[in-house]
N, C-alpha and C positions, 0 to 999 in steps of 0.2 A: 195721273195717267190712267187710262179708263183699261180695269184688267181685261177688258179684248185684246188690248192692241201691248199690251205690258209683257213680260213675259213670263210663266204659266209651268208651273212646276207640275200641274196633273199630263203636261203635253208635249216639255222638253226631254231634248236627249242629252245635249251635249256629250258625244260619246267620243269628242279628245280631251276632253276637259280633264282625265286623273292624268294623261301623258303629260299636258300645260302643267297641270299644279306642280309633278316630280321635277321639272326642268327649275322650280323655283326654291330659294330656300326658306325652310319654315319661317324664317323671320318676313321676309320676304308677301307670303301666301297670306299670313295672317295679320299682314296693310292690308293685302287687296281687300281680304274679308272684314274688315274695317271699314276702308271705304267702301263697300255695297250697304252699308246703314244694317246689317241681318242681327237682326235680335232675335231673341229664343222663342220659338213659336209652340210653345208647350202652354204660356200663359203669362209667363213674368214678364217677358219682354226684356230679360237678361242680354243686354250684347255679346256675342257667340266671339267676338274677339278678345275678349277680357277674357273670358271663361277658357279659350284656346291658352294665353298669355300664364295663362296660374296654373294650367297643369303644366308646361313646359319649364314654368317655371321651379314648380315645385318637385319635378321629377328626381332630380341629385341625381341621377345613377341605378334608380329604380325605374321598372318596363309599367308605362302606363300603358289604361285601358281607353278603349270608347265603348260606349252602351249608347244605343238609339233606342231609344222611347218612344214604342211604337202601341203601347197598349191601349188605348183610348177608355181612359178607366170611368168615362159620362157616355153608359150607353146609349144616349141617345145625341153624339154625336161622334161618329165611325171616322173619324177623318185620316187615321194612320192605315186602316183599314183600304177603304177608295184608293189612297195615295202606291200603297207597295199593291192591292190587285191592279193599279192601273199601269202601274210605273214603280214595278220594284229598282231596275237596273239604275233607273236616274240616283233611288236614295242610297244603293248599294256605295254609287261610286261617291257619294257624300260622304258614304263613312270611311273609306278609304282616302278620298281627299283629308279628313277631318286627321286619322290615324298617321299623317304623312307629315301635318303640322305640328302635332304633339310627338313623333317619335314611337306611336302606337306600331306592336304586331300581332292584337289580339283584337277583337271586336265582338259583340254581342247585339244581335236584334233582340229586344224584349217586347214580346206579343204576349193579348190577352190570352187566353186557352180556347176561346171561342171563336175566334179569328180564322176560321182552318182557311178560307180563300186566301187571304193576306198570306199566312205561312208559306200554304203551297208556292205562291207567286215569289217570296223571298227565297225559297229553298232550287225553285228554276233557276234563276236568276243565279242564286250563288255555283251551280253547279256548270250553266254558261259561261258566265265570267270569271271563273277564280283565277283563271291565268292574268289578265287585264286586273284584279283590284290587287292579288298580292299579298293577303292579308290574313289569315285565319279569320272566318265570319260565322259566329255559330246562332241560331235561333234558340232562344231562351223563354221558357214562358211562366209567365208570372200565375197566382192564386184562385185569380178571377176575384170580382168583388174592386168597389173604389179604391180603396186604399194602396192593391196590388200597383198602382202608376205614380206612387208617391216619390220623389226620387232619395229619398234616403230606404225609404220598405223597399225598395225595387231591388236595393243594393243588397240590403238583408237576404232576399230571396235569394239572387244570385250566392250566397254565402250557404245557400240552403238553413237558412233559417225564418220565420216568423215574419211578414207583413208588417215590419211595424215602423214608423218614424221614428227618428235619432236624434236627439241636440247639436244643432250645429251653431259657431265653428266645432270643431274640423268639418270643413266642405268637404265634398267627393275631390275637386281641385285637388286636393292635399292630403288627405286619408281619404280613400274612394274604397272600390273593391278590394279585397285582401291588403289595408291598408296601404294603396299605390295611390298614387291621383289617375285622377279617373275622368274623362269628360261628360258626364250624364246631359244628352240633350237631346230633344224630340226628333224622328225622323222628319218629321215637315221643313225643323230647321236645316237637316243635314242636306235633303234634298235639293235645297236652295244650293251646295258649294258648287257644285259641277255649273250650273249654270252664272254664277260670279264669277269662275275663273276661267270659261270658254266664253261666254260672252259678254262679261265684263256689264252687267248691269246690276242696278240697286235692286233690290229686294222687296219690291212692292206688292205685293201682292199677299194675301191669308184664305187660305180653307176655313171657309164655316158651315155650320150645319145647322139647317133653317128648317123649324117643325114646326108644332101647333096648325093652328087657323088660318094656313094657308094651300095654294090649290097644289103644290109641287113640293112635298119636303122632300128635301135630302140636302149632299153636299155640294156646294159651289167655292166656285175661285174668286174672291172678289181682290178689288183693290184696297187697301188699308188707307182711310179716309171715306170711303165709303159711308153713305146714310142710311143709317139701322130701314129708314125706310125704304130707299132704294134697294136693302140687301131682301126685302120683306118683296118688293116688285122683281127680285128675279126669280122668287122662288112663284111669280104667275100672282101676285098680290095673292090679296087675305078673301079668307073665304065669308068672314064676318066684321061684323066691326069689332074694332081693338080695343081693351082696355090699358093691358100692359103689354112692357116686350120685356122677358126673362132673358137677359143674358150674363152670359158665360159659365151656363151650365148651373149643377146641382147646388155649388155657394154662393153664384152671379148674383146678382141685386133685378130686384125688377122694375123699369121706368115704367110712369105713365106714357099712354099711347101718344099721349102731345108732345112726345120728348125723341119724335121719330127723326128730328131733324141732329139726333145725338148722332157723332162720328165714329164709326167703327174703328177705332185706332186705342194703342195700349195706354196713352196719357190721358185723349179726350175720356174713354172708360171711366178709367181712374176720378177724375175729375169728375163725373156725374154718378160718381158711387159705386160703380159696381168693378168688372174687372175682366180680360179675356176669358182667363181660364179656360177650358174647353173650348170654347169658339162656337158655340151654341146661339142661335139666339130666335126661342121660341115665338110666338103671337099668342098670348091671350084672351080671348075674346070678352065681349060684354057679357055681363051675370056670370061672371065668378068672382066669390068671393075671395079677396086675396090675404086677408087670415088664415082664412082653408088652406088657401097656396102657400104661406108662409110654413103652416103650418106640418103639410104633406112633406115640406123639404128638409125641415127639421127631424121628422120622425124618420126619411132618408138616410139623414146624414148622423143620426144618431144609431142607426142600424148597420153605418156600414165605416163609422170611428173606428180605428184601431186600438184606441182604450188604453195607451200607453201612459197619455196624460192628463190629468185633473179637467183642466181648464174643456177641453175638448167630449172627454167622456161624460162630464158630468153638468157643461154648459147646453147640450146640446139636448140632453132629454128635459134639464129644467126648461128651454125654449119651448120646445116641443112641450111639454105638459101645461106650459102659462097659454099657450097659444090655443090647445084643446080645450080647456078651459076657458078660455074667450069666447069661442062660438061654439061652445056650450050652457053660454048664457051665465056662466058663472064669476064673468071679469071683473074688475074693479078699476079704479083711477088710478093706484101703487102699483096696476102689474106695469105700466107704457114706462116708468123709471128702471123698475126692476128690469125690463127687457135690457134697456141702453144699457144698465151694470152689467148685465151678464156680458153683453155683445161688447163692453170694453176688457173686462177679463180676461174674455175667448181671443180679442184680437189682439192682447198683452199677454200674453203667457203659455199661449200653444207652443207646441213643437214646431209644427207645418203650417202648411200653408191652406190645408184643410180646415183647421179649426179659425187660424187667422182671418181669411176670407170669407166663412160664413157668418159672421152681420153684417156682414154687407146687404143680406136678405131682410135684416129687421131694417136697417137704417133707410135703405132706400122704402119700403113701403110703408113704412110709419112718418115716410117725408110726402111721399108720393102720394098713396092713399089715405089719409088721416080722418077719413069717413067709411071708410071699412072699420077702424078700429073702433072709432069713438061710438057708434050707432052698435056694434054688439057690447061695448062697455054697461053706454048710460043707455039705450032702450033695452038692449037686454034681446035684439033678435038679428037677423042676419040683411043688411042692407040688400043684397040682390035673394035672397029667399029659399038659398042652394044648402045651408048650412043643417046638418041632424047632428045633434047632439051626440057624444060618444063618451063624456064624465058625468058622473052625478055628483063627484066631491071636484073641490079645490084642488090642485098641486100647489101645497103648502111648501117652504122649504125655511130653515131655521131660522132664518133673518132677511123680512124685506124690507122696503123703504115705507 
């Protein structure tokens, strides 16, 4: 269904929809939200009916929470932002509906600290409606910084303590905030209930935010199956020609430009390496170097780890250091092995899904472009000619292959 004619969470009201939902009972509410197909729109593409099913289940006798995840922790893609300035009252009554299924009478917005539009527009909105949602809705705002949208850190914060990922099991499900279950899920998902259960339609549709080398960035509504290319022509096509398309943000994988016929959707993703995550999906253009680019993303995400675990804190600057090293002229044939060990590591043994999901950056361009790598390996200089050196030693580390 072509998201014109689909229906459009930046543009719905549905404003009987929390009346609908209370006439149903929880068990009830959350079939219907089953069958609308609504998976987690934060990145995992977790079904938001299972997720409802385990806090309800897990409650005993204990007052669960909702938290909506509205922090957009890839600033360069605003999507929770757009969504509550454009249309807070639609996600309000989402969390409301959400709180009605699980037994909730407390709720939480978790925004960036730099969001003050988004806030303001959530804090109208909550002081319009309290009587219609019923609920206690407080605005909470997270550390700023990536990590601050992690959903286990996010909890922490709320706890007022430290940014940091947790080992899980225990899910938020089941120990959540002040060990209660908890439903931690993205406002984009919650936005969707009001419209499942007034108009009783599937969930088609994803916010993504469309940058680079094109003539329109910002955020659009597309339909999910959508063609990376087609999402790349609403944003007014590319302003150059393409080499890659980055997506799903700061850990996404990046295709080559021939791979635009790849589907915007959470399994095709998958399946071609990379992952939603963020909902990003920049254009790269020709002459860049994508070592550089690997490289820029790993000193990113090395900068903004929350350093709890091995695999993450200390995968992510070795990446980052063999990579600087590379188009520094200083590579060798051992480091393209050594990269795949670390990036199996990182995807074995993190906490989150921060350190999980970033090889997905090595794997796809080391699949993708394997003349970026090989040409600053064995010639020793930078295929597109963009590359200045910034080591003069190795990043040695105690044992490679």
């Amino acid at each position: 269904m072509p998201a014109r004619t689909a229906a459009r969470i930046l543009d719905g009201e549905a404003r009987g929809a929390l009346q609908r939902a209370r006439s149903y009972l929880p068990e009830q509410l959350i079939d219907a939200v089953e069958k609308s197909g609504l998976r987690g729109r934060g990145g995992a593409g977790y079904p938001l009916a299972d997720k409802l099913r385990a806090v309800r289940r897990n409650a005993d006798g204990r007052q669960p929470y909702v938290v909506a995840n509205g922090y957009d922790a890839d600033p360069g893609s605003p999507l929770a932002r757009t969504l509550l300035a454009r249309n807070a009252a639609t996600a309000l009554r989402g969390i409301a509906i959400a709180a009605h299924a699980v037994d909730a009478k407390e709720a939480f917005v978790y925004l960036h600290p730099g969001a003050t539009e988004a806030r303001a527009a959530v804090e109208r909105a909550i002081a319009d409606h309290q009587d219609e949602l019923g609920i206690a809705i407080e605005v909470a705002l997270g550390p700023g910084g990536f990590m601050g949208g992690e959903e286990s850190a996010l909890l922490a914060v709320l706890e007022s303590r430290r940014a940091m990922a947790r080992q899980r099991p225990p899910y938020p499900a089941s120990q959540g905030l002040n060990l209660r279950p908890t439903l931690v899920s993205s406002i984009e998902t919650l936005a969707w209930l009001p419209l499942v259960v007034e108009e009783q339609v599937r969930a088609s549709t994803k916010l993504v935010s469309v940058t680079g080398a094109v003539s329109h960035p910002g955020v659009y509504e597309v339909a999910l199956g959508t063609s990376l290319g087609d999402i790349v022509s609403e944003a007014g096509g590319t302003t150059a020609k393409l080499k890659g398309l980055h997506v799903g943000g700061p850990t996404g994988g990046i295709l080559n430009a021939t791979r635009s016929d790849t589907r915007f959707d959470f399994d095709d993703l998958r399946v071609a390496g990379t992952h939603m995550g963020s909902a990003q999906v920049r254009a790269i253009p020709v002459g860049t170097c994508i070592v550089n680019e690997a490289a820029k993303l790993f000193a990113y995400l090395a900068r903004e780890s929350c350093a709890i675990c091995v695999p993450c804190r200390v995968g992510t600057k070795r990446v980052q250091g063999i990579l600087e090293g590379m188009y520094s002229g200083l590579g060798r044939d051992s480091d393209l092995p050594w990269l795949d060990e670390l990036g199996d590591h990182m995807e074995r043994f993190s906490l989150c899904g921060f350190g999980i999901t970033a090889p997905s950056i090595l794997r796809t361009t080391m699949r993708e472009f394997p003349d970026d790598y090989r040409i600053h390996i064995q010639d020793m200089r930078c295929p597109e000619g963009s590359c200045t050196p910034v080591r003069s030693r190795r990043y040695e580390t105690m044992a490679q292959p």
